[in-house]
N, CA, C and O atoms as CSV, one atom per row, in Angstrom:
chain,resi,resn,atom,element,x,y,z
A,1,UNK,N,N,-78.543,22.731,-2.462
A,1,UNK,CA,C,-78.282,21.772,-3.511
A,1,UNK,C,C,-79.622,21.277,-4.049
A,1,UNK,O,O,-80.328,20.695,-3.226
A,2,UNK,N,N,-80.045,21.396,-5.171
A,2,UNK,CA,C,-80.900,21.060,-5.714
A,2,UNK,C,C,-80.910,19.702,-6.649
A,2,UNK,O,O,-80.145,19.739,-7.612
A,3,UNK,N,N,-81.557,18.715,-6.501
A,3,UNK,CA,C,-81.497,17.205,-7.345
A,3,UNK,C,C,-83.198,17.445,-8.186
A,3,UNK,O,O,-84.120,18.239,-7.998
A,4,UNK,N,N,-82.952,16.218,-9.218
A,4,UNK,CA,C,-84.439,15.742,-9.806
A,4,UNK,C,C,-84.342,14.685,-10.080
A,4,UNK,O,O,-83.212,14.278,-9.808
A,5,UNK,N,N,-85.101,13.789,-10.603
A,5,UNK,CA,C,-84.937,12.627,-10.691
A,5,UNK,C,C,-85.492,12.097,-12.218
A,5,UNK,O,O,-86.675,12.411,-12.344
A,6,UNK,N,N,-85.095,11.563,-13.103
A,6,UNK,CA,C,-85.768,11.080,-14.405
A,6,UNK,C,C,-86.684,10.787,-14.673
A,6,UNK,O,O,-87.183,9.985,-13.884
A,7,UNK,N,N,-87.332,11.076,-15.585
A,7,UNK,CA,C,-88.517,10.811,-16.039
A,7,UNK,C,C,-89.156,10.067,-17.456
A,7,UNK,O,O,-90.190,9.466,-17.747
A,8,UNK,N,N,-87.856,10.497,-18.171
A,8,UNK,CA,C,-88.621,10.075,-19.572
A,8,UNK,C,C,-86.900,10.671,-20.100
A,8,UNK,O,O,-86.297,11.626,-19.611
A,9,UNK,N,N,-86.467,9.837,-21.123
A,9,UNK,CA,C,-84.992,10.137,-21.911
A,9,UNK,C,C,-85.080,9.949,-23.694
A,9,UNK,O,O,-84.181,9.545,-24.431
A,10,UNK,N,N,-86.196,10.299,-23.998
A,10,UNK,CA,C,-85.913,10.135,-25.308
A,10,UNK,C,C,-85.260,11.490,-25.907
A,10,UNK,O,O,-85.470,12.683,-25.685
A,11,UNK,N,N,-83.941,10.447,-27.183
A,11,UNK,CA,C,-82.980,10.719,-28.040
A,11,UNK,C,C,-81.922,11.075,-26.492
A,11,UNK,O,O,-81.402,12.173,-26.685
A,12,UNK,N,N,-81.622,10.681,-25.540
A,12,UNK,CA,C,-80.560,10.989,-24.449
A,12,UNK,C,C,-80.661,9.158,-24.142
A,12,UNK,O,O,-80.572,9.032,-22.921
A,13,UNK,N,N,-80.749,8.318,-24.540
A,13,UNK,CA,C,-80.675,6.877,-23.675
A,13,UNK,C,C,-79.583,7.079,-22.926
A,13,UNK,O,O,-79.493,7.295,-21.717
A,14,UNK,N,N,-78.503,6.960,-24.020
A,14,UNK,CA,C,-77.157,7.189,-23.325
A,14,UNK,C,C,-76.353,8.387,-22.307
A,14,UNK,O,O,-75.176,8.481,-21.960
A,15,UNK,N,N,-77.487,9.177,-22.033
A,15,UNK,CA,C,-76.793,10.280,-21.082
A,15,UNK,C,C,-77.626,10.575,-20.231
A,15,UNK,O,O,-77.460,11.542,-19.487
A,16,UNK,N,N,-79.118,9.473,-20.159
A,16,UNK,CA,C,-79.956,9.950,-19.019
A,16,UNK,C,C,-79.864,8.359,-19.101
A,16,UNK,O,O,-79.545,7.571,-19.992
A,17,UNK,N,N,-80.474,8.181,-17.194
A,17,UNK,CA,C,-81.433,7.222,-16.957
A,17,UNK,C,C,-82.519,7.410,-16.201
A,17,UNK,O,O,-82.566,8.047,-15.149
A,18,UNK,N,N,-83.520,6.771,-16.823
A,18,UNK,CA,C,-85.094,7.142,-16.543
A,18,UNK,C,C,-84.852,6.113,-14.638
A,18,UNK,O,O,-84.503,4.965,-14.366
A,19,UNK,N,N,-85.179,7.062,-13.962
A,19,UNK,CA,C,-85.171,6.945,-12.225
A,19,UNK,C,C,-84.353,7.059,-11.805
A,19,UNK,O,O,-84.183,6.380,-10.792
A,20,UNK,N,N,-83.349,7.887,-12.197
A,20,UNK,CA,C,-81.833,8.136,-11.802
A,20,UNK,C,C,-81.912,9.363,-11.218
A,20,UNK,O,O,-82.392,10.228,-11.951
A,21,UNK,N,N,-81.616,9.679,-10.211
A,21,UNK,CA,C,-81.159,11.201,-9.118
A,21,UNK,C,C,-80.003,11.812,-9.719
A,21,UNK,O,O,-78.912,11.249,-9.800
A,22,UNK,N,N,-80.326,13.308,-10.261
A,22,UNK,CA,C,-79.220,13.850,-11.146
A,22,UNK,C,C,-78.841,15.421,-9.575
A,22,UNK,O,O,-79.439,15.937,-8.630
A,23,UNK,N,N,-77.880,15.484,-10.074
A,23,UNK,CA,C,-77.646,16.691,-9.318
A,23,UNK,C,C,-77.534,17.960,-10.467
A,23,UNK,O,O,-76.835,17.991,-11.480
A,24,UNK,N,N,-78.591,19.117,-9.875
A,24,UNK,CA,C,-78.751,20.274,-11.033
A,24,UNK,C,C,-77.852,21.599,-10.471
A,24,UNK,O,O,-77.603,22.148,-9.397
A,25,UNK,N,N,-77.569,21.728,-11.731
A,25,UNK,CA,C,-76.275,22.835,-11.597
A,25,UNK,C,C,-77.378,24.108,-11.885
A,25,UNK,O,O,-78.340,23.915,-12.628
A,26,UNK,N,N,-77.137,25.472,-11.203
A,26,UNK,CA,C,-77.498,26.698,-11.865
A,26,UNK,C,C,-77.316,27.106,-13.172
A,26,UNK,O,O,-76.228,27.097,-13.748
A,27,UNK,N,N,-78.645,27.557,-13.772
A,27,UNK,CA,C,-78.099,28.039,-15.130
A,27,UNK,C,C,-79.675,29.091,-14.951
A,27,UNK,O,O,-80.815,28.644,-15.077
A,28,UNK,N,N,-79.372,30.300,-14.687
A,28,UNK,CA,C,-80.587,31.479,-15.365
A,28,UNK,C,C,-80.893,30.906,-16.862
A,28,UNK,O,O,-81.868,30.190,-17.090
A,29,UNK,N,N,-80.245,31.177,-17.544
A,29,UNK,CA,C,-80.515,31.297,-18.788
A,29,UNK,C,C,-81.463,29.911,-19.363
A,29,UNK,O,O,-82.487,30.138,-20.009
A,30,UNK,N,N,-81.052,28.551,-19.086
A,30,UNK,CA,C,-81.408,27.766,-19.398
A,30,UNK,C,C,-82.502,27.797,-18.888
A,30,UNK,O,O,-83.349,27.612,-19.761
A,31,UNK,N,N,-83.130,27.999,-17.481
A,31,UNK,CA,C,-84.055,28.386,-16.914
A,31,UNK,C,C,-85.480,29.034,-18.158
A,31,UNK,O,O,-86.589,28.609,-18.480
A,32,UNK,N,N,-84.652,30.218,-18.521
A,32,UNK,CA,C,-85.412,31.006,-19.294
A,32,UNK,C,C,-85.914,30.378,-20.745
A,32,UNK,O,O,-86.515,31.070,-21.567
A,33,UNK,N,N,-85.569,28.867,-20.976
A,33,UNK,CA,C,-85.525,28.351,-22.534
A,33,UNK,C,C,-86.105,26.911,-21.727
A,33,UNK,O,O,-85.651,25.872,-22.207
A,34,UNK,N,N,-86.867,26.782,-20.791
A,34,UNK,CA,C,-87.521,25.586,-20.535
A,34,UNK,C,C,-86.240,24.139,-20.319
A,34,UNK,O,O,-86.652,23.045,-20.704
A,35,UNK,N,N,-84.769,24.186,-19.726
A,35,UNK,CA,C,-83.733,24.023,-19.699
A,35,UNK,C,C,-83.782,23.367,-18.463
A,35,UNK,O,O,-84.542,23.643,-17.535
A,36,UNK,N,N,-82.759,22.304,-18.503
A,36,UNK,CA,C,-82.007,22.165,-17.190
A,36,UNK,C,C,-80.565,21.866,-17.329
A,36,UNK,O,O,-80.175,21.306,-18.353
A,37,UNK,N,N,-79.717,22.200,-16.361
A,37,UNK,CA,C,-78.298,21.954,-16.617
A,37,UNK,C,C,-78.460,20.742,-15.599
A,37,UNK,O,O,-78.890,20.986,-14.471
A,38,UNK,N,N,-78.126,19.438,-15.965
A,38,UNK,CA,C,-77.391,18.405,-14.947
A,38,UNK,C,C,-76.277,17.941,-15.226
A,38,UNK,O,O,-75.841,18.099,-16.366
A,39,UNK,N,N,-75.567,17.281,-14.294
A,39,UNK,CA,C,-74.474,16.311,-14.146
A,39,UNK,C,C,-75.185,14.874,-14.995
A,39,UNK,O,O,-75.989,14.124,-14.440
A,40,UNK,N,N,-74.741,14.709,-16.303
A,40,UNK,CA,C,-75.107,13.458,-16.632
A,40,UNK,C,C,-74.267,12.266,-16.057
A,40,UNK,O,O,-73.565,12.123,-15.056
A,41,UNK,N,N,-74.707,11.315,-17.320
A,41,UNK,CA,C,-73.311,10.117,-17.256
A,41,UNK,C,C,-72.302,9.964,-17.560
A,41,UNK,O,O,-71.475,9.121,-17.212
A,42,UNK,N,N,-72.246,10.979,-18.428
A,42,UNK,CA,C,-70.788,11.609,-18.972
A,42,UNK,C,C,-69.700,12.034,-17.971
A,42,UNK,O,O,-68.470,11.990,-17.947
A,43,UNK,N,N,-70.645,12.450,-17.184
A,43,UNK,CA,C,-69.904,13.292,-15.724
A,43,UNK,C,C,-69.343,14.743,-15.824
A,43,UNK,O,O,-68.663,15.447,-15.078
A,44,UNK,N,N,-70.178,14.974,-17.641
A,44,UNK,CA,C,-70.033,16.584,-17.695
A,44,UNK,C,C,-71.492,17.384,-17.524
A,44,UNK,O,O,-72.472,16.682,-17.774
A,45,UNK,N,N,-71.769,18.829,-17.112
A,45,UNK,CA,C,-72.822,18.926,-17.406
A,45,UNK,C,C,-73.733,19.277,-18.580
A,45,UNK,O,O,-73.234,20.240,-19.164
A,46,UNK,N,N,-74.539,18.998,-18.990
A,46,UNK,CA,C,-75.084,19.146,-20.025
A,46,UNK,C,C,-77.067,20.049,-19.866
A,46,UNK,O,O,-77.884,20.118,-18.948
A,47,UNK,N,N,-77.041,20.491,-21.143
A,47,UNK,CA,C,-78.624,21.087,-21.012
A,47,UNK,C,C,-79.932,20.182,-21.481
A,47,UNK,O,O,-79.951,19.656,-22.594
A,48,UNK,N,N,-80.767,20.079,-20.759
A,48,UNK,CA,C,-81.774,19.242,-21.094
A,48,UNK,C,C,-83.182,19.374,-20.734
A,48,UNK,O,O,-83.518,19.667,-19.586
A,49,UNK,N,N,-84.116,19.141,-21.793
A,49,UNK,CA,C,-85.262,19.788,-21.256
A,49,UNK,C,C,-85.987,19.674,-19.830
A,49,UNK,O,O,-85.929,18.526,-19.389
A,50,UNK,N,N,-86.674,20.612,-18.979
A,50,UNK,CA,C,-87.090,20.023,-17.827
A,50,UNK,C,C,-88.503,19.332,-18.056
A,50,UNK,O,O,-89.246,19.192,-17.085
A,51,UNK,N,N,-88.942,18.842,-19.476
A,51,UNK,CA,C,-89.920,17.949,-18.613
A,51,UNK,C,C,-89.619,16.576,-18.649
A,51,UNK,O,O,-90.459,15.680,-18.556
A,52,UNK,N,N,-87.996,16.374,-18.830
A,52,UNK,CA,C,-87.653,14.976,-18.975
A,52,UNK,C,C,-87.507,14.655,-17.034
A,52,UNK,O,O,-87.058,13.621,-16.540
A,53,UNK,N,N,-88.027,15.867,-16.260
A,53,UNK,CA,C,-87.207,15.580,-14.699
A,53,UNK,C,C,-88.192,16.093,-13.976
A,53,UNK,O,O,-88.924,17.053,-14.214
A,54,UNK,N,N,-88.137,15.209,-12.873
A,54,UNK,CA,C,-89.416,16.251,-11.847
A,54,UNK,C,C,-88.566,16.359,-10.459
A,54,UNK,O,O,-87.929,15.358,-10.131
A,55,UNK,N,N,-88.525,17.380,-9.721
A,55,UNK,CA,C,-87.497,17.884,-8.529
A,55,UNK,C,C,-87.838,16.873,-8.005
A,55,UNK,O,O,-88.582,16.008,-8.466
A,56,UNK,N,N,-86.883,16.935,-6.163
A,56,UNK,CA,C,-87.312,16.111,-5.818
A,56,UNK,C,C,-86.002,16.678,-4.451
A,56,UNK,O,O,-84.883,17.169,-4.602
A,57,UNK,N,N,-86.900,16.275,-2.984
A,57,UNK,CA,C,-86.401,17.087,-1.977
A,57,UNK,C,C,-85.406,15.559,-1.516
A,57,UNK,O,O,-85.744,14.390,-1.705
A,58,UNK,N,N,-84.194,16.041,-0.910
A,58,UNK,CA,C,-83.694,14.639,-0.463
A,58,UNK,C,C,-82.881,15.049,0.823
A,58,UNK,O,O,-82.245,16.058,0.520
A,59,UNK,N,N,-82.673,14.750,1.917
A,59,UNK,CA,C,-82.796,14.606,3.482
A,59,UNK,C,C,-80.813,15.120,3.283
A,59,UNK,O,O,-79.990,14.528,2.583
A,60,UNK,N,N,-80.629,16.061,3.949
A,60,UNK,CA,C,-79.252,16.189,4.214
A,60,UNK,C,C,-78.362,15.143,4.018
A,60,UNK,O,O,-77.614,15.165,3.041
A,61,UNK,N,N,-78.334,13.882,5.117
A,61,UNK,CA,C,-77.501,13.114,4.876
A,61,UNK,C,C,-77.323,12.278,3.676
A,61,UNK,O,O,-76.243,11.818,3.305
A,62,UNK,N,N,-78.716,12.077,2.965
A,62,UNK,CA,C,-78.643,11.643,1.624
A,62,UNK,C,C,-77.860,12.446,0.403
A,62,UNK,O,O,-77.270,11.784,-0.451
A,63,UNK,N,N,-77.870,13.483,0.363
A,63,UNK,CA,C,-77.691,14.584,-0.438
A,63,UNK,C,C,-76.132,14.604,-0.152
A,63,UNK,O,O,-75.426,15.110,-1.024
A,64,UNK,N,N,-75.634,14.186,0.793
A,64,UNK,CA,C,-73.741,14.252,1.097
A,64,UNK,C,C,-73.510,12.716,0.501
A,64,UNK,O,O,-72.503,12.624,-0.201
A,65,UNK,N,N,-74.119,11.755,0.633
A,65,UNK,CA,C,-73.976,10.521,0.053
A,65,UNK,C,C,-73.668,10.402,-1.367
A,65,UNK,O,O,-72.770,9.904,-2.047
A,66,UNK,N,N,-75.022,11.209,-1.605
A,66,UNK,CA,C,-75.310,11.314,-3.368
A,66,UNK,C,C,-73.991,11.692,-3.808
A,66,UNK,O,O,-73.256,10.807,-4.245
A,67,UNK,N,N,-73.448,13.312,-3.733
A,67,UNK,CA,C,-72.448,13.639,-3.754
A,67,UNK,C,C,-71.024,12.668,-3.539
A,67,UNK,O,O,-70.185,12.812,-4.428
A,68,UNK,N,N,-70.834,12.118,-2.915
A,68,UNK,CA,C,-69.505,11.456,-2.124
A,68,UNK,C,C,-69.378,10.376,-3.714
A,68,UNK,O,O,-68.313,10.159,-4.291
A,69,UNK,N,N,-70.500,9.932,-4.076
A,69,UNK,CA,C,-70.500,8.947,-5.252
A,69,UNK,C,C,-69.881,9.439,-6.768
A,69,UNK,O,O,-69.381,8.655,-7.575
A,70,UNK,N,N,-69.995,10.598,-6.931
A,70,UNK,CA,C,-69.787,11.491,-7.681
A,70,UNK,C,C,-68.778,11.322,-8.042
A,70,UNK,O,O,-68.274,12.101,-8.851
């Protein structure tokens, strides 16, 4: 399971928050176009550039938490 965490949301106010832990979905393709797929606030996923996010490693039991909130 891979997370990142916010960085910067301009023209997204409303579907990012800057220090918010997103959970990132697979996408090759988006990959290939400087892309990220996350779970916004919408609670759908959406594509967004990655330098609005910087990864970020988070401890098993955190990572089932994160999730459970979902």
């Amino acid at each position: 399971m891979n997370f990142v965490v916010c960085i910067k949301n301009p023209d997204y106010a409303a579907s990012l928050e800057v220090r918010k832990i997103y959970q990132v979905l697979p996408d090759s393709t988006a990959n290939r176009h400087q892309m990220i797929r996350i779970i916004d606030e919408s609670g759908e996923d959406y594509l967004y550039p990655n330098s609005y996010f910087m990864p970020i490693e988070l401890s098993a039991p955190l990572q089932q938490a994160i999730l459970k909130m979902s």
